[in-house]
N, C-alpha and C positions, 0 to 999 in steps of 0.2 A: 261301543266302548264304555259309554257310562253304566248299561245294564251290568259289563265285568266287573267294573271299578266300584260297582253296590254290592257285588258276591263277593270278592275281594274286601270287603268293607265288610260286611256280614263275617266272614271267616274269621275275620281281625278281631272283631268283638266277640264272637263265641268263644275264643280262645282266652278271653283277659275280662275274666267275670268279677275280679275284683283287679285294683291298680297296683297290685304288685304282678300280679300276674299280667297286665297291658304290658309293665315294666318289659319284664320278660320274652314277652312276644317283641317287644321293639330290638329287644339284647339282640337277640336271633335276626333279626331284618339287618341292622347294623352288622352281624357276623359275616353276613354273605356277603356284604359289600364290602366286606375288610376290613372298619373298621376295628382299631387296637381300644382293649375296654381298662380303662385306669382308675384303680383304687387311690379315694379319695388320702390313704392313709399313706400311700407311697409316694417319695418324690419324681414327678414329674419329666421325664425326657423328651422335650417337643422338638418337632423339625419342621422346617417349613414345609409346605406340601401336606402334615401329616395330617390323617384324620381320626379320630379316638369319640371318646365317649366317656361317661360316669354316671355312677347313678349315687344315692341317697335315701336309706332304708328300705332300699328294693324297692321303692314304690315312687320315686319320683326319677328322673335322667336327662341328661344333658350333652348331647352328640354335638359336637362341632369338626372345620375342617379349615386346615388353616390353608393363607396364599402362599404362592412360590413367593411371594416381595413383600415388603416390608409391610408389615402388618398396620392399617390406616382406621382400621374401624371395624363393628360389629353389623351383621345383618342375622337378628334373633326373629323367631318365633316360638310365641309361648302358650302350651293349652296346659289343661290338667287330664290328671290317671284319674280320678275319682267321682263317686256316682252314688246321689243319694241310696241307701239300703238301710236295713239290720244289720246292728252288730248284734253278736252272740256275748251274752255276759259269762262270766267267772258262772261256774259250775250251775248249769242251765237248764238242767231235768228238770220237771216241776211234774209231780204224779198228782189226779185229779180225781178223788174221788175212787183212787185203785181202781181205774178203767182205762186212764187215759196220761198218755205222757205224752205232756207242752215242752217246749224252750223258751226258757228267759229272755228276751232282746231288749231294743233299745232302738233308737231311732239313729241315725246318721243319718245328717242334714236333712233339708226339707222336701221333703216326697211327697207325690200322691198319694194317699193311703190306701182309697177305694183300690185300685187296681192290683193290689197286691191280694187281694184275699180269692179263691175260690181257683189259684191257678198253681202247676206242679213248681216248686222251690226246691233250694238245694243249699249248700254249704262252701264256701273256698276260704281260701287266705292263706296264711301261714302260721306255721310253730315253732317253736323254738327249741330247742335239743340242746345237749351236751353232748361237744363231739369232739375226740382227740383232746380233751380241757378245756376247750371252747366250747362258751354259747354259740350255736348258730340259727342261723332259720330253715327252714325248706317248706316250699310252696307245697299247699294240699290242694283237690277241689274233687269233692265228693260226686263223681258223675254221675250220679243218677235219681229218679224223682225221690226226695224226700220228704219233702216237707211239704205241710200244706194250713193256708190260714180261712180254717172254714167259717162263711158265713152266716148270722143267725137268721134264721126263715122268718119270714116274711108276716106270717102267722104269729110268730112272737116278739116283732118289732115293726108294728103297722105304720108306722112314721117314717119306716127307712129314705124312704123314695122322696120324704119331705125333706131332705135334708137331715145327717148327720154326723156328730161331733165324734169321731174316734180317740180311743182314749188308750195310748200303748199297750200300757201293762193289762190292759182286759181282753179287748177287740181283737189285738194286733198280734196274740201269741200262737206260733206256729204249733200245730200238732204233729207230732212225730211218731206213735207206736202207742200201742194197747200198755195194756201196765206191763205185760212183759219184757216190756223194750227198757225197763228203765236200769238205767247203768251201762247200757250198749251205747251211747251217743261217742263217748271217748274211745271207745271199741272200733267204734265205724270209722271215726278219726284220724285215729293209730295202723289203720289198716292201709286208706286210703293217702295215708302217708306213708309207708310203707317202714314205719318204726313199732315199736312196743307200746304201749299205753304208760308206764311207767315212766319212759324216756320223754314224756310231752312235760316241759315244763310252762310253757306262756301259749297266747296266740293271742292274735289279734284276725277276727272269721266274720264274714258280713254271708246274709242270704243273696242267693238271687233265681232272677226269674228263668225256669228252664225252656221256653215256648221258643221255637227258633224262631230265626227271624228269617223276614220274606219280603218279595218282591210283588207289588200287587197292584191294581188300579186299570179301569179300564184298555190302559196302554203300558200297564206294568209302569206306572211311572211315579210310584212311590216306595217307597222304603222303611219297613218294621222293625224295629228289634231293639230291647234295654242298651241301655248305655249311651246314646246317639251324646247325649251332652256329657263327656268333652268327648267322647274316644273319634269321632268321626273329624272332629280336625286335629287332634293327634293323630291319627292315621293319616290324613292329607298333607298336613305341615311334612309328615315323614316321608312320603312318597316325593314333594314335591323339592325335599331336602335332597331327598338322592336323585332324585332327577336334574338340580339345577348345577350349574359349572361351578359356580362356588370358587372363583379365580381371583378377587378384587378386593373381598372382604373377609375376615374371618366369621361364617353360614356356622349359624346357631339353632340347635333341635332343643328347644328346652321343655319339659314337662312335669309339670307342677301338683303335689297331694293335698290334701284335703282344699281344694277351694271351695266344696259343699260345706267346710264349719266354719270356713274368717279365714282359712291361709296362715292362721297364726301356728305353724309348728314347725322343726328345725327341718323339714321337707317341702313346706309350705313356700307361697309366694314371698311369705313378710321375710321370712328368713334370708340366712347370707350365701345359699347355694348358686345360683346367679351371682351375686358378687364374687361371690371365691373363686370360681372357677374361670371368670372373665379375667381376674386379677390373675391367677395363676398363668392363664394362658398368654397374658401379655409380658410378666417375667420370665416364662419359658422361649420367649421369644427374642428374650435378651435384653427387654425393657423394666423401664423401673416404674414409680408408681405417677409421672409424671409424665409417661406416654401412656398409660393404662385412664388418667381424663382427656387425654386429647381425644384418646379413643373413643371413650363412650361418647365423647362431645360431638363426634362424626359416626354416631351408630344411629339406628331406627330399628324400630320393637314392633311388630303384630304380635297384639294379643286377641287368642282365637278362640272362643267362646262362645257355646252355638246362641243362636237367635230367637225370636220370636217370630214366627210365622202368623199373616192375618187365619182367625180359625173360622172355617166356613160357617158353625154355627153361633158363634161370637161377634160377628164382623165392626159389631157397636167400642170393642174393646182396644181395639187397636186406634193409633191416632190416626187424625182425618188424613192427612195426607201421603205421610210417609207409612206406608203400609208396604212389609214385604210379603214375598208368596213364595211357595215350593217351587224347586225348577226355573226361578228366576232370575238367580245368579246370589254372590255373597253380600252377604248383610254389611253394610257399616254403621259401627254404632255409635248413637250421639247422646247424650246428659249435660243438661246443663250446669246441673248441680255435681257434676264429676263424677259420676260413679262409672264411667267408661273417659276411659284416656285419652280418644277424639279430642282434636282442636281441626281447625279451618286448615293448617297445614299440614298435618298428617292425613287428613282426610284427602286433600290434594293428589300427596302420595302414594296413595293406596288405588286411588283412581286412576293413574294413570300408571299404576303396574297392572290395574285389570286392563287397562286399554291395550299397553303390550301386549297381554296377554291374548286378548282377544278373549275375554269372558265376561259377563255381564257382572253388573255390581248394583246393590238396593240399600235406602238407608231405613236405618229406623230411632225411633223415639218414641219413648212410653206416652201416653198420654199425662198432658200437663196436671191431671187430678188423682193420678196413678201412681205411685212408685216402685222404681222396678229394683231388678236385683245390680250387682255389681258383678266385678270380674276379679281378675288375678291383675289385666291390665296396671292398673294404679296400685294394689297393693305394692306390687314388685319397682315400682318407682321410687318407693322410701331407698331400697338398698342399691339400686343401678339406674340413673334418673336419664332416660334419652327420651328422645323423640319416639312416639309411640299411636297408635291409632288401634280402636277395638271393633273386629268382625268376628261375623261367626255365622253359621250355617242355619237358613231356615228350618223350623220343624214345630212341628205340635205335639203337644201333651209333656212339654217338658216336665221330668222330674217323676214320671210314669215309668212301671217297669217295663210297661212298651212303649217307646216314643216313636214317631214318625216324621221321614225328613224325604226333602226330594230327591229321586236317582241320577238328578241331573249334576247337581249342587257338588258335590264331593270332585266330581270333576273339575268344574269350574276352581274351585279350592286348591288342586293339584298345581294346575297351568299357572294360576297364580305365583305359586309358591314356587315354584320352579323360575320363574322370571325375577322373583325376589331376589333370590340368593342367587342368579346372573352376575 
């Protein structure tokens, strides 16, 4: 079952190569289960029983399902759409010497760099059209190898291997086409969107890595492929959302954009998307804004952000004790300085829904001389404050265009999740 539930996993990421398009792929998971999809801009008709969805500039979304009885409280979980890359800037041909045509980028959040270079790249995200008098968007993704960030030989940078500093705008610029090609980039575009070149008015377009992803290890017991951080517990929170009864609580799918730059955008963690919608959903329920805090007061948040795996050839990096591993079961995460939403009682919590569950559970902590990153977890506490605890899925090379995680773990994440929202 686990090896399907990594093909399945794999599928889910090849299709959602940037977070609007995860977006998407999730629209579609939710359509076949019947979910009804609600425009933020429409008023609102709830029933009890019912179960719906919304989203937030196509790139962040928010599925819940309400009880038959009186609505007592929230059971959320929260990842993110979004995954270090390239964006493409404003008009990005750069011709080199009438031989060669680059594109412009830019960095999105904090990535490996080495790994991006010497391997086939591509193009997705969306644009923006004038349609019937409206702006609107439509997803593009350029299916096939385009791009590529070649690296300098070895012969004429003798130091590589000692260590080196990449510098975006040199290092880091994709090649695209001989000089011919230049003024074809909005062509291929326009194509692949299946609009005119004229009609493109904005975009917002990240690269990404074309190498599928794969199952491998002497017992096939690992798992390849860009994106693992967040899409593999957005994929699991949503598998284990429609899996669980969802009978008691109002079962919350939340999934959050840019947590690779701060969360600060009106998609974002910091934002009032999570409040709005819980508020909404507790006056569609017939309530006013003084059962909407009993509410949260009796809610509890997993926030699901993968983890740090010990790395076999690092083992010194990890802290002495609390070390996870692939295959081990899920991560719970601890800071003392808060940068994870863990207390001694959410941790409790989570523990004994893995126990339910019957799937194993590992903690971790950065080393006391280390400082690690943070989550969405506590961001999203400024605007909706419950009770909350931070896990997330073992794996190595985070923030690599190929990351690896275990094919056990997404499982364990499921059953989890499913016993959650019980």
């Amino acid at each position: 079952m686990s090896k399907e539930t990594a093909k399945e996993l794999i599928a889910f990421i090849e299709k959602s190569p940037t977070s609007f398009h995860a977006v998407k792929t999730m629209e579609e998971m939710l359509d076949g289960e019947g979910y009804i999809k609600l425009e933020e801009k429409d008023r609102w008709e709830l029933v009890p029983g019912g179960r719906y969805y919304t989203t937030r500039n196509g790139s962040a979304l928010i599925a819940f399902s309400l009880p038959e009885e009186e609505l007592k409280g929230f059971r959320i979980i929260a990842s993110h759409s979004d995954s270090p890359s390239f964006k493409i800037k404003e008009n990005p041909e750069i011709l080199v010497e009438n031989q060669y045509v680059k594109l412009n980028i830019e960095g999105y959040g904090g990535m490996l760099c080495a790994p991006w270079l010497d391997r086939p790249l591509s193009v997705a995200g969306r644009i923006a059209i004038k349609e019937e008098g409206k702006i609107v968007t439509r997803l593009v993704n350029i299916d096939r190898d385009l791009l590529m960030i070649p690296n300098l030989a070895i012969h004429m940078n003798r130091e590589a291997n000692n260590g080196y500093k990449y510098n975006p705008q040199k290092d880091l610029l994709p090649l695209f086409g001989e000089a011919a090609a230049k003024g074809n980039f909005q062509e291929i575009l326009a194509e692949a969107a299946g609009v005119k070149e004229e009609e493109i008015l904005g975009h917002d377009l990240f690269l990404y890595n074309r190498q599928k992803g794969t199952i491998w290890g002497a017992r096939e017991e690992f798992v390849s492929i860009g994106r693992l951080d967040d899409l593999q517990c957005a994929f699991a929170s949503l598998k284990g959302f429609l899996a669980g009864a969802k009978e008691k609580y109002g079962a919350v799918h939340c999934v959050m954009d840019n947590e690779e730059v701060g969360s600060g955008t009106k998609q974002g963690a910091a934002s009032t998307f999570l409040y709005d919608v819980l508020l909404r959903i507790q006056k569609g329920m017939g309530g006013d804004y003084e059962d909407y805090l009993r509410c949260v007061a009796d809610s509890f948040m997993i926030s699901a952000d993968n983890a740090h795996a010990v790395h076999p050839n690092y083992t010194e990096k990890a802290d002495p004790v609390n070390r996870p591993y692939l295959n081990k079961g899920i991560v719970i995460k601890h800071s003392a300085n808060q940068k994870y939403c863990t207390d001694g009682f959410s941790a409790a919590v989570f523990k004994d829904i893995c126990r339910q569950a019957g799937v194993p559970f590992q903690t971790f902590t950065n080393r006391s001389d280390m400082p690690g990153g943070s989550t969405l977890g506590n961001i999203s506490m400024a605007q909706v404050s419950v009770n909350a605890v931070d896990i997330g899925l073992p794996q190595l090379a985070m923030h690599s265009p190929y990351e690896t995680a275990g094919v056990e773990d997404t499982d364990y994440f499921i059953k989890a999740a499913a016993v959650f929202f019980e």
